[in-house]
N, C-alpha and C positions, 0 to 999 in steps of 0.2 A: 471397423473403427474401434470396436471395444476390443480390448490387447490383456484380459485380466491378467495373464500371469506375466508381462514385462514387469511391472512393479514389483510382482514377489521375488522374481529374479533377480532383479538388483539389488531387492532388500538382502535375500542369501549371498550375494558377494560382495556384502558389507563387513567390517569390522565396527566395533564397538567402543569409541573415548567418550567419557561419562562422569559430567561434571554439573557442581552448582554454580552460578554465575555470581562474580564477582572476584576477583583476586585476591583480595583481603581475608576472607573466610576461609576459599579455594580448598585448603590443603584439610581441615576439616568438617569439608560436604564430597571430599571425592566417594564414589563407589569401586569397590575393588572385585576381586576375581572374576568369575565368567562377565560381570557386567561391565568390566573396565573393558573388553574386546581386546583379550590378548590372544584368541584363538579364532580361526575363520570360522563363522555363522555353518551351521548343521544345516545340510537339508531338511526338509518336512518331516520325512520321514526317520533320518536318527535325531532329529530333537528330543533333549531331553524329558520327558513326561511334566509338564508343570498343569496345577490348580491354584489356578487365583482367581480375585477378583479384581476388576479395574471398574475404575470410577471416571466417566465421561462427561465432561459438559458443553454443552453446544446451544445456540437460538434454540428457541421453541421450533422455529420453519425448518430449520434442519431435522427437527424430529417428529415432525408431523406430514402424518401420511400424503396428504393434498401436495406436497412439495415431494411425495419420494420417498420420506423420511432418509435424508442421505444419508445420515453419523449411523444410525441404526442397523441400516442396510450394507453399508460396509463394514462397519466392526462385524455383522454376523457373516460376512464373506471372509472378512479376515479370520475370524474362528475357523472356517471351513476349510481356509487352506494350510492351516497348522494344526492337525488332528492329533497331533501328543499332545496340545495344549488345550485344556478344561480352561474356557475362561466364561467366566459369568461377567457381565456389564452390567454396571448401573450408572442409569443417564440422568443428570440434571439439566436445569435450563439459567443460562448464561450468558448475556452477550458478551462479542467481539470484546467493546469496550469498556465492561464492567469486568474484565477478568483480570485486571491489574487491581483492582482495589477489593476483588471478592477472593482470589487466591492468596497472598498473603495473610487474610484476616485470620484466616484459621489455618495455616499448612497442610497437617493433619488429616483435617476434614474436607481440605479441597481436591477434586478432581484431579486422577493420575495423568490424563490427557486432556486437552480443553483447545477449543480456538480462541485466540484472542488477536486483536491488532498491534503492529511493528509499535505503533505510537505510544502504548502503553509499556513498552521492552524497558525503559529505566527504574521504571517503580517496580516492576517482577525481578529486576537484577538486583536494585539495592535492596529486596528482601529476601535474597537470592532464595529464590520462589518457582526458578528454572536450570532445566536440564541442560546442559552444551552437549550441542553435536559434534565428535570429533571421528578420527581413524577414517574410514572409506565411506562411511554416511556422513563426511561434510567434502568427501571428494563427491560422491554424487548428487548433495544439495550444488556444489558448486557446479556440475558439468551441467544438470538436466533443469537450472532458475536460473534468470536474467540475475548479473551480479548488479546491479540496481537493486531489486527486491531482496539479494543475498546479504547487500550493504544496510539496509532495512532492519535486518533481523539480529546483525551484528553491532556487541556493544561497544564500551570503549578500551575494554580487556582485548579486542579482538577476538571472542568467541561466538560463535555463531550460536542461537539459541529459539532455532525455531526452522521448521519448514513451510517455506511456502504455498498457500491455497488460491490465493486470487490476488488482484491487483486493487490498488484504490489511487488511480490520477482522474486526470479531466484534459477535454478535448474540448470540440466544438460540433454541434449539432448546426445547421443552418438549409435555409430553401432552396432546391437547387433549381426553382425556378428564381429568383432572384439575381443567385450569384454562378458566376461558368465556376469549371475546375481549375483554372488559372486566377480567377478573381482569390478565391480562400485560400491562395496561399500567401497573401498579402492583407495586414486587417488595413492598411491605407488604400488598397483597389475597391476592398469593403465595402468601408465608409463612403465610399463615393457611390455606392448603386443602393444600398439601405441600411438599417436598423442593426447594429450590434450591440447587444447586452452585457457587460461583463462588471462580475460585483466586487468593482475598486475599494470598494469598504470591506473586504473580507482581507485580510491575509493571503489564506490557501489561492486566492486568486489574482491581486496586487503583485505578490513575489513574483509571478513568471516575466515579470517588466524585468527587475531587477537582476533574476539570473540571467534572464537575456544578455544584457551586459557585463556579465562577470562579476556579480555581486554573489557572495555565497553564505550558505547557513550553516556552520560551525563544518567548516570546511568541505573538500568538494564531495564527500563523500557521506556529508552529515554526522562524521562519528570523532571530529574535532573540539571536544571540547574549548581546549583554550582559543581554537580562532573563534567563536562565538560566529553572533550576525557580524556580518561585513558590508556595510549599506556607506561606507568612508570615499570620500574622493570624488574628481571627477567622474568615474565611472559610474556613480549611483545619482548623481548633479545633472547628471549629463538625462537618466531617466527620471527623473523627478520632471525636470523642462520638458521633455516628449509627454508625461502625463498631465502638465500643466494645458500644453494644446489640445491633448485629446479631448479633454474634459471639454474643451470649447464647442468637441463639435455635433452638429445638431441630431450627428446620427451616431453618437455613442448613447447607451442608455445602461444606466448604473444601478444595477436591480441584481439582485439574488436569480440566481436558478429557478427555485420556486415559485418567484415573481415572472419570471421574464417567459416560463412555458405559459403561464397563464395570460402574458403578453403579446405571445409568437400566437395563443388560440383565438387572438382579438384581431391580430395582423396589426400590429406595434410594435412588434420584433420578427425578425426576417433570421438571426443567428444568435448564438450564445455561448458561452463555456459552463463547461458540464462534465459529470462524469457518467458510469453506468447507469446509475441509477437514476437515471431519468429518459433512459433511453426507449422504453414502451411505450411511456407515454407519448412522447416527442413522435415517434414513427405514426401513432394516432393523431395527430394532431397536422402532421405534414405531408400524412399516405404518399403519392405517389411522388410527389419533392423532398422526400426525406434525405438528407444528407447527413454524412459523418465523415469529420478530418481531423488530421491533427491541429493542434492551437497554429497559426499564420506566423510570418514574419512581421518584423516592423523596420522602420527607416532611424533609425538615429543617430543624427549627425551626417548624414547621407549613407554611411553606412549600413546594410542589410543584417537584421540581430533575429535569430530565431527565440520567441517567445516559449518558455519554459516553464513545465507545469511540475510541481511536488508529486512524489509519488511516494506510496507506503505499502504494506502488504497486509492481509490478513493470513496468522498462518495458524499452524499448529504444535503447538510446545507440550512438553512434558512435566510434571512437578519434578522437581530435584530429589525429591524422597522419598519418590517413590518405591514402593517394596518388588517391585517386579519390574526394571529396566530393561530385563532382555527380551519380556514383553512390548512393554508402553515403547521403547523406541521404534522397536520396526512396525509396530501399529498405526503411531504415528507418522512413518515415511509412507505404511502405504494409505492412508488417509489424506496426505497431499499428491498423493501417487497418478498416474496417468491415468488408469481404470476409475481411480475414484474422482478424477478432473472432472472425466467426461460426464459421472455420470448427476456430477455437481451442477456442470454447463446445462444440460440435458431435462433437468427435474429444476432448476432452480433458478439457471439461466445466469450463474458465474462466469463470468470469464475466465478461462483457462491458462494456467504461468507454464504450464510443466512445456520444456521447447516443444519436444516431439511432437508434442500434441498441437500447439500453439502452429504448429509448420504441417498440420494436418490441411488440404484441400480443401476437404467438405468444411472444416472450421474456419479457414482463411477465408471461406464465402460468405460469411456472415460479418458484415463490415464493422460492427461495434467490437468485436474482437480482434480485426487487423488492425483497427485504429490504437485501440487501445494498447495493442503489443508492442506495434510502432514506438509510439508514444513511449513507451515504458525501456525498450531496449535504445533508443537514439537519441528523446530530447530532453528526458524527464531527470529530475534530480532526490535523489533518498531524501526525505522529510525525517528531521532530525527527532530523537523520541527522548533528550534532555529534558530535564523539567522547566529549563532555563528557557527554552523555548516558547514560553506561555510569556514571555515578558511581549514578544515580539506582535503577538496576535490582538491585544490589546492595543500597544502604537500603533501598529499596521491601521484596525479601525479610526482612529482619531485621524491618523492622516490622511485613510483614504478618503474620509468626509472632507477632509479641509481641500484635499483636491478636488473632488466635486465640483464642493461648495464656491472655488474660487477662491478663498480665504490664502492659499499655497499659490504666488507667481511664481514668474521671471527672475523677480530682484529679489524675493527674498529665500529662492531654491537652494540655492545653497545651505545659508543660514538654519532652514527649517528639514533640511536634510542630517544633516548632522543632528542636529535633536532626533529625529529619527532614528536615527545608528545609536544614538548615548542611550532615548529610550528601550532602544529593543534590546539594548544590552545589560537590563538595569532592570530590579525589581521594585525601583521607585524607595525603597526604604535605604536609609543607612543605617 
């Protein structure tokens, strides 16, 4: 299963386009000669002799031995398979989502490579804070990731500015003594045999109503600015009214994840939506009836609508200014690389993007990662990383209370839909 040198192999039949993100600046952050990849990548062996240092940041659990230490353990494998290259590392501690507001503070002083999350990719562009991937390392971003997670990473420039590490959607956990394998593909067959959880007052969770029917967030691919949220029309009217019912019924339960496992350990919830990270527990908690599927269909308007979950990536980017590109790039491809998937999956229990890997046997046996890939290659939609986005996540809450609470009918769906749309499109100020 461990393949270490496919990664480096493709990393050497890469070429090199190397840019800062943002078009405006663009022409001013390019890197030229060897780093711009006007010449095909050198074996190990004739690489040019380089000494640097790079500067890495990652979770403390990525650097810490109890977990593997992954970022650690592969930069010193990556060291070992470029021996003309003297690279010293030095590691900080960073999370995913604290790397949009800690890389730009300081340029300079921040990390040549670093993992951070898709959602944060507009505040790293408008301080154009990152690298773009072009020439044959965004042909093989593109052949070997789901173009979901690819659409993730890309801004509104159309540049790609990141490789993919792992996935971040949601599915469903639920008892399989409860429900058959025909009941969970239905949440109305569901609701009729027990308990499902699902937290209407969240956004991240509400939405897959709405994309179910053709509602979308700044277009289908998230990277639309001007279409914004699109919650207008029948088509969003039409699920408002289906949410108006659900909420009636006595075996919907509208709790948080983190409420609702602690609900499934009391036996007051039978299913739920969820994503990875809740999946240890849940297997504890439901041992030999553990189940995992994709999110159900639903009925609206008689019509059959597959429920639809946001999906984003965690990946790995490069600083734009950096002094050493011909390094930090291919460090970073093989840091999302198949050798280094596995050995993420393996010590830390990531789910795996890179396909090959993903289409591996022994990994396809592990149901939280076939669900999850599913989910991500078939029903799932790019979670837009606009900033403009945040209007939506606040409405979203207000309404999914009002739905709840009752407050949201029949007669006045319509009406309180479109404030819906006008708020999630709207920072409330003029």
């Amino acid at each position: 299963m461990h393949k270490k040198i496919m990664a480096i192999v493709l990393i050497l039949a890469m070429l090199l386009t190397f840019a800062a993100c943002g078009t405006s600046n663009q022409s001013s952050t390019q890197t030229t000669a060897a780093a711009a990849g006007s010449a095909e990548a050198a074996a190990p062996a004739e690489e040019e002799p380089i000494a640097c240092t790079l500067t890495i940041w990652s979770p403390s659990e990525d650097q810490d031995p109890e977990y593997g230490a992954w970022i650690v353990t592969m930069c010193e494998q990556f060291a070992e398979l470029h021996p003309n290259w003297n690279i010293t590392f030095n590691y900080g501690v960073c999370t995913e989502s604290d790397a949009k507001s800690l890389i730009p503070q300081d340029l300079d002083a921040a990390a040549d490579v670093f993992v951070y999350s898709s959602t944060g990719l507009e505040k790293l562009c408008q301080s154009n804070s990152l690298a773009q991937f072009g020439g044959t390392y965004l042909d093989q971003i593109n052949e070997n990731y789901s173009s979901v997670l690819v659409d993730c990473l890309t801004y509104e420039d159309g540049g790609v500015y990141g490789v993919p590490m792992t996935t971040n959607t949601y599915f469903m956990y639920y008892d399989s003594s409860v429900f058959t394998e025909e009941d969970i593909t239905s949440l109305e067959a569901m609701l009729e045999k027990g308990k499902v959880a699902i937290s209407l007052t969240d956004g991240f969770y509400l939405s897959c109503f709405y994309l179910a029917n053709g509602c979308t967030f700044f277009g289908e691919s998230g990277t639309d600015r001007a279409a914004g949220v699109d919650l207008s029309g029948d088509k969003a009217v039409a699920v408002t009214d289906y949410l108006v019912d659900l909420a009636k019924s006595e075996n919907l339960v509208v709790a948080s994840p983190a409420d609702a496992i602690s609900m499934m350990r009391e036996g007051q919830v039978d299913a739920y939506f969820c994503g990875t990270w809740q999946a240890a527990q849940t297997e504890e908690v439901l041992g030999e009836n553990y189940g995992v599927a994709p999110l159900p269909t639903i009925q609206i308007n008689g019509e059959t609508k597959q429920l639809r979950p946001f999906s984003s990536a965690k990946a790995i980017g490069v600083k734009s200014t950096t002094a050493y590109p011909e390094v930090a790039i291919p460090l970073a491809m093989y840091l999302a690389g198949y050798e280094s998937q596995v050995y993420h999956y393996e010590n830390r229990g990531y789910v795996p993007c890179y396909l090959s890997l993903v289409e591996d046997p022994e990994i396809q046996s592990d149901v939280v990662v076939k669900v999850d890939s599913y989910s991500v290659d078939n029903i799932a939609v790019p979670r837009a990383s606009f900033t403009e986005m945040s209007y939506f996540w606040s409405a979203a809450e207000s309404f999914g209370t009002a739905i709840r609470d009752g407050v949201i009918t029949h007669e006045n769906a319509a009406e309180q839909t479109q404030l819906f749309h006008d708020s999630s499109n709207s920072s409330g100020v003029d």
